[in-house]
Residue, then its C-alpha position, 0 to 999 in steps of 0.5 A: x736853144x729852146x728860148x731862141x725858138x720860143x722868141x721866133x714862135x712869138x714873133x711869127x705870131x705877132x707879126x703875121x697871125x695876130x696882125x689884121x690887114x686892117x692893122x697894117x693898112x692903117x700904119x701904112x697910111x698913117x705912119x706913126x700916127x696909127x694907134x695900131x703901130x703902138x699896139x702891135x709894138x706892145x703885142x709883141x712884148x706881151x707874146x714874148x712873156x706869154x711864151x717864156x711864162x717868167x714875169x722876172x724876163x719882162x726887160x727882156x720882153x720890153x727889150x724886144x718890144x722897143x727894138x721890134x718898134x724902132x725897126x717898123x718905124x724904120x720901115x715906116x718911114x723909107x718904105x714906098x709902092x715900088x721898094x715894099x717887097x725889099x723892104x718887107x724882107x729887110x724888115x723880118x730879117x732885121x727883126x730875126x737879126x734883132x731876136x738873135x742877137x738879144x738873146x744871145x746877150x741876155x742870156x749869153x749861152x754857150x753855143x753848142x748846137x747838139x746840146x740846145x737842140x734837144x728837146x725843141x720837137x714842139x716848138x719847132x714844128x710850132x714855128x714851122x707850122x705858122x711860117x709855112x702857112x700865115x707867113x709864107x702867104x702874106x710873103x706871097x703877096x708881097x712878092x706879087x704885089x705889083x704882078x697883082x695890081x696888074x690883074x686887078x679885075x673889078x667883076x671879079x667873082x673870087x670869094x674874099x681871101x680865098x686864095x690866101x688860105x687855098x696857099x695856106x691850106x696846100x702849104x700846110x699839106x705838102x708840109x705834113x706830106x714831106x714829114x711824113x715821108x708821103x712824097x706821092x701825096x705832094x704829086x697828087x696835090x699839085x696834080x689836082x690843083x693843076x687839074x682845077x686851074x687848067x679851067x681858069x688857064x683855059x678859059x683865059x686868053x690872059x698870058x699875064x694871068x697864066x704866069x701869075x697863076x704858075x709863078x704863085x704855085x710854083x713859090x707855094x710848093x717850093x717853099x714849103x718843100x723846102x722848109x719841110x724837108x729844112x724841119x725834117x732834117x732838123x728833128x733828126x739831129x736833135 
Protein backbone atom coordinates (compact mmCIF):
# COMPACT_ATOMS: atom_id res chain seq x y z
CA UNK A 1 0.00 0.00 0.00
CA UNK A 2 2.64 2.03 0.73
CA UNK A 3 3.81 2.26 -3.02
CA UNK A 4 -0.05 3.30 -4.40
CA UNK A 5 0.56 6.03 -1.65
CA UNK A 6 3.99 7.35 -3.00
CA UNK A 7 2.66 7.35 -6.86
CA UNK A 8 -0.52 9.42 -5.43
CA UNK A 9 1.91 11.86 -3.49
CA UNK A 10 3.89 12.17 -6.95
CA UNK A 11 1.12 12.97 -8.86
CA UNK A 12 -0.31 15.60 -6.77
CA UNK A 13 3.20 17.11 -7.06
CA UNK A 14 3.58 17.06 -10.47
CA UNK A 15 0.06 17.93 -11.38
CA UNK A 16 -0.68 20.84 -8.94
CA UNK A 17 2.76 22.00 -6.71
CA UNK A 18 5.19 21.67 -9.24
CA UNK A 19 2.96 23.03 -12.39
CA UNK A 20 3.15 26.98 -12.87
CA UNK A 21 0.01 28.65 -14.13
CA UNK A 22 2.41 29.73 -16.94
CA UNK A 23 2.72 26.14 -17.86
CA UNK A 24 -0.99 25.26 -18.16
CA UNK A 25 -1.85 28.39 -19.76
CA UNK A 26 0.54 27.81 -22.56
CA UNK A 27 -0.65 24.12 -23.09
CA UNK A 28 -4.21 25.39 -23.32
CA UNK A 29 -3.23 27.78 -25.93
CA UNK A 30 -0.85 25.78 -27.70
CA UNK A 31 -1.90 22.10 -27.42
CA UNK A 32 0.75 19.91 -28.24
CA UNK A 33 2.92 22.33 -29.68
CA UNK A 34 3.82 23.43 -26.02
CA UNK A 35 7.24 22.30 -25.10
CA UNK A 36 5.77 22.62 -21.23
CA UNK A 37 3.40 19.69 -22.17
CA UNK A 38 6.49 17.45 -22.88
CA UNK A 39 8.17 18.69 -19.63
CA UNK A 40 5.33 18.23 -17.56
CA UNK A 41 4.85 14.74 -19.00
CA UNK A 42 8.64 13.99 -18.47
CA UNK A 43 8.28 15.48 -14.72
CA UNK A 44 6.07 13.14 -13.76
CA UNK A 45 8.17 10.03 -14.58
CA UNK A 46 11.26 11.73 -12.82
CA UNK A 47 8.82 12.43 -9.55
CA UNK A 48 7.69 8.61 -9.50
CA UNK A 49 11.77 7.60 -9.36
CA UNK A 50 12.24 10.17 -6.99
CA UNK A 51 9.58 9.02 -4.46
CA UNK A 52 10.09 5.09 -5.05
CA UNK A 53 14.03 5.81 -4.79
CA UNK A 54 14.76 2.37 -7.28
CA UNK A 55 16.18 3.23 -10.84
CA UNK A 56 15.62 -0.71 -11.65
CA UNK A 57 11.54 0.79 -11.57
CA UNK A 58 12.38 3.26 -14.33
CA UNK A 59 9.70 1.26 -16.79
CA UNK A 60 7.33 1.75 -14.09
CA UNK A 61 7.97 5.28 -14.16
CA UNK A 62 8.08 5.87 -17.90
CA UNK A 63 4.96 3.81 -17.74
CA UNK A 64 3.06 6.24 -16.12
CA UNK A 65 4.81 8.84 -17.94
CA UNK A 66 3.19 7.77 -21.06
CA UNK A 67 0.04 7.25 -19.70
CA UNK A 68 -0.24 10.74 -17.71
CA UNK A 69 0.61 12.32 -21.32
CA UNK A 70 -2.01 10.35 -23.37
CA UNK A 71 -4.58 11.38 -20.94
CA UNK A 72 -3.44 15.49 -21.28
CA UNK A 73 -3.61 15.06 -24.81
CA UNK A 74 -6.95 13.75 -24.45
CA UNK A 75 -7.83 16.59 -22.35
CA UNK A 76 -6.09 18.84 -24.64
CA UNK A 77 -7.89 18.14 -27.45
CA UNK A 78 -11.84 17.71 -26.32
CA UNK A 79 -11.50 20.21 -23.54
CA UNK A 80 -13.38 24.01 -24.29
CA UNK A 81 -14.45 27.29 -21.96
CA UNK A 82 -17.68 25.75 -21.34
CA UNK A 83 -16.81 21.82 -20.54
CA UNK A 84 -13.26 22.86 -18.34
CA UNK A 85 -14.60 21.88 -14.92
CA UNK A 86 -16.05 18.34 -16.34
CA UNK A 87 -13.24 17.65 -17.91
CA UNK A 88 -10.64 18.98 -15.11
CA UNK A 89 -12.31 15.99 -12.85
CA UNK A 90 -12.31 13.33 -15.61
CA UNK A 91 -8.99 14.51 -16.09
CA UNK A 92 -7.56 13.54 -12.34
CA UNK A 93 -9.96 10.80 -12.15
CA UNK A 94 -8.55 9.01 -15.33
CA UNK A 95 -5.11 9.62 -14.09
CA UNK A 96 -5.94 8.18 -10.35
CA UNK A 97 -7.64 5.39 -12.27
CA UNK A 98 -4.39 5.04 -14.35
CA UNK A 99 -2.03 5.08 -10.97
CA UNK A 100 -4.23 2.20 -9.97
CA UNK A 101 -4.49 0.06 -12.23
CA UNK A 102 -0.55 0.03 -12.82
CA UNK A 103 0.37 -0.59 -9.81
CA UNK A 104 -1.70 -3.23 -9.30
CA UNK A 105 -0.24 -4.80 -12.57
CA UNK A 106 3.30 -4.42 -12.11
CA UNK A 107 3.40 -5.45 -8.75
CA UNK A 108 0.32 -7.62 -8.43
CA UNK A 109 -0.38 -7.26 -4.55
CA UNK A 110 -2.65 -9.08 -2.77
CA UNK A 111 -5.32 -6.93 -1.41
CA UNK A 112 -5.26 -6.93 1.92
CA UNK A 113 -6.09 -3.86 3.22
CA UNK A 114 -5.10 -4.06 7.08
CA UNK A 115 -1.76 -5.32 6.02
CA UNK A 116 -0.78 -2.40 3.33
CA UNK A 117 -1.96 0.10 5.38
CA UNK A 118 0.51 -0.29 8.00
CA UNK A 119 3.25 1.99 8.19
CA UNK A 120 1.63 4.99 5.76
CA UNK A 121 1.17 7.76 8.60
CA UNK A 122 3.84 9.65 6.69
CA UNK A 123 2.75 9.62 3.41
CA UNK A 124 -0.46 10.01 3.79
CA UNK A 125 -0.73 12.79 5.61
CA UNK A 126 2.12 13.91 3.03
CA UNK A 127 -0.77 13.46 0.09
CA UNK A 128 -3.22 14.91 2.28
CA UNK A 129 -1.57 17.84 3.31
CA UNK A 130 -0.89 18.84 -0.66
CA UNK A 131 -4.42 17.85 -1.61
CA UNK A 132 -6.02 20.04 0.93
CA UNK A 133 -4.12 23.07 0.31
CA UNK A 134 -2.46 23.29 -3.71
CA UNK A 135 -5.04 20.71 -5.31
CA UNK A 136 -8.32 21.88 -3.62
CA UNK A 137 -7.26 25.45 -4.45
CA UNK A 138 -6.61 25.04 -8.15
CA UNK A 139 -10.10 22.71 -7.83
CA UNK A 140 -11.85 25.83 -6.46
CA UNK A 141 -10.93 27.80 -9.29
CA UNK A 142 -11.95 25.55 -11.78
CA UNK A 143 -15.25 25.05 -10.45
CA UNK A 144 -15.93 28.94 -10.30
CA UNK A 145 -14.35 29.83 -13.22
CA UNK A 146 -17.28 30.83 -14.97
CA UNK A 147 -18.73 32.46 -11.74
CA UNK A 148 -15.61 34.35 -11.79
CA UNK A 149 -15.42 35.58 -15.05
CA UNK A 150 -18.46 37.25 -14.12
CA UNK A 151 -17.02 39.56 -11.25
CA UNK A 152 -14.16 40.41 -13.24
CA UNK A 153 -13.11 43.85 -12.00
CA UNK A 154 -10.54 45.53 -13.80
CA UNK A 155 -9.69 48.46 -10.76
CA UNK A 156 -9.58 45.72 -8.63
CA UNK A 157 -6.92 46.39 -5.71
CA UNK A 158 -6.55 42.48 -4.60
CA UNK A 159 -3.14 41.88 -4.19
CA UNK A 160 -2.17 39.04 -7.05
CA UNK A 161 -3.12 35.32 -5.91
CA UNK A 162 -4.18 36.27 -2.60
CA UNK A 163 -7.09 34.57 -2.17
CA UNK A 164 -5.52 31.31 -3.60
CA UNK A 165 -3.30 31.01 -0.58
CA UNK A 166 -5.92 32.56 1.82
CA UNK A 167 -8.00 29.20 0.75
CA UNK A 168 -4.77 27.25 1.27
CA UNK A 169 -3.88 28.89 4.45
CA UNK A 170 -7.33 28.24 6.15
CA UNK A 171 -7.66 24.83 4.50
CA UNK A 172 -4.34 23.68 5.94
CA UNK A 173 -5.70 25.00 9.48
CA UNK A 174 -9.20 23.60 9.52
CA UNK A 175 -7.36 20.32 8.31
CA UNK A 176 -4.70 20.38 11.56
CA UNK A 177 -7.63 21.42 13.75
CA UNK A 178 -9.85 18.11 12.75
CA UNK A 179 -6.66 15.91 13.50
CA UNK A 180 -6.05 17.39 16.43
CA UNK A 181 -9.58 16.91 17.67
CA UNK A 182 -9.58 21.34 18.18
CA UNK A 183 -13.33 21.49 16.51
CA UNK A 184 -13.64 24.71 18.38
CA UNK A 185 -10.51 26.34 16.62
CA UNK A 186 -12.64 25.45 13.07
CA UNK A 187 -15.51 27.59 14.84
CA UNK A 188 -13.05 30.49 15.26
CA UNK A 189 -11.97 30.35 11.94
CA UNK A 190 -14.69 30.65 9.96
CA UNK A 191 -15.97 33.14 12.40
CA UNK A 192 -13.41 35.30 11.86
CA UNK A 193 -13.15 35.19 8.55
CA UNK A 194 -16.66 35.58 8.24
CA UNK A 195 -15.92 38.67 10.51
CA UNK A 196 -13.22 40.23 7.72
CA UNK A 197 -15.60 39.45 4.57
CA UNK A 198 -18.78 41.06 6.59
CA UNK A 199 -16.80 44.65 5.17
CA UNK A 200 -16.52 43.55 1.69
CA UNK A 201 -20.36 41.71 1.92
CA UNK A 202 -21.45 45.17 3.27
CA UNK A 203 -19.91 47.57 1.24
CA UNK A 204 -21.04 45.72 -2.00
CA UNK A 205 -24.43 45.81 -3.21
CA UNK A 206 -23.15 42.74 -5.66
CA UNK A 207 -25.48 39.73 -4.80
CA UNK A 208 -23.40 37.99 -7.27
CA UNK A 209 -20.17 38.83 -5.47
CA UNK A 210 -21.90 37.82 -1.87
CA UNK A 211 -22.90 34.09 -3.19
CA UNK A 212 -19.28 33.72 -5.04
CA UNK A 213 -17.82 34.75 -1.91
CA UNK A 214 -19.99 32.20 0.72
CA UNK A 215 -20.24 29.24 -2.40
CA UNK A 216 -16.21 29.65 -2.08
CA UNK A 217 -15.93 29.42 2.00
CA UNK A 218 -18.49 26.97 1.92
CA UNK A 219 -16.48 24.46 -0.59
CA UNK A 220 -13.15 25.63 1.29
CA UNK A 221 -14.19 24.27 4.96
CA UNK A 222 -16.17 21.70 3.54
CA UNK A 223 -13.75 19.94 1.67
CA UNK A 224 -11.24 20.22 4.06
CA UNK A 225 -13.46 18.85 6.71
CA UNK A 226 -14.33 16.18 5.04
CA UNK A 227 -10.88 15.15 4.08
CA UNK A 228 -9.64 15.62 7.62
CA UNK A 229 -11.97 13.67 9.18
CA UNK A 230 -11.49 10.86 5.75
CA UNK A 231 -7.25 10.79 7.00
CA UNK A 232 -8.47 10.69 10.64
CA UNK A 233 -10.18 7.77 10.45
CA UNK A 234 -7.67 6.21 8.28
CA UNK A 235 -4.53 6.86 10.56
CA UNK A 236 -6.99 4.68 13.21
CA UNK A 237 -7.22 1.89 11.47
CA UNK A 238 -3.54 1.43 10.34
Amino acid sequence: MIIIVKLLCAHILGDFVLQPNSWVKAKESYRLSAYQFYIHVLLHGVLVLLVLWDLSLWPLALTLAVLHGVIDMLKLVVQTDKNKAKWFLADQGLHVISILLVWYFWFNPELNLSYYFSNTALWLLLSSVLFVTWAVAILINVLLANWAKALEDEESESLANAGRYIGILERLMVFVFVLTDHWEAVGFLLAAKSIFRFGDLKESKDRKLTEYILIGTLLSFGIALLCGMLVKWLLAIV
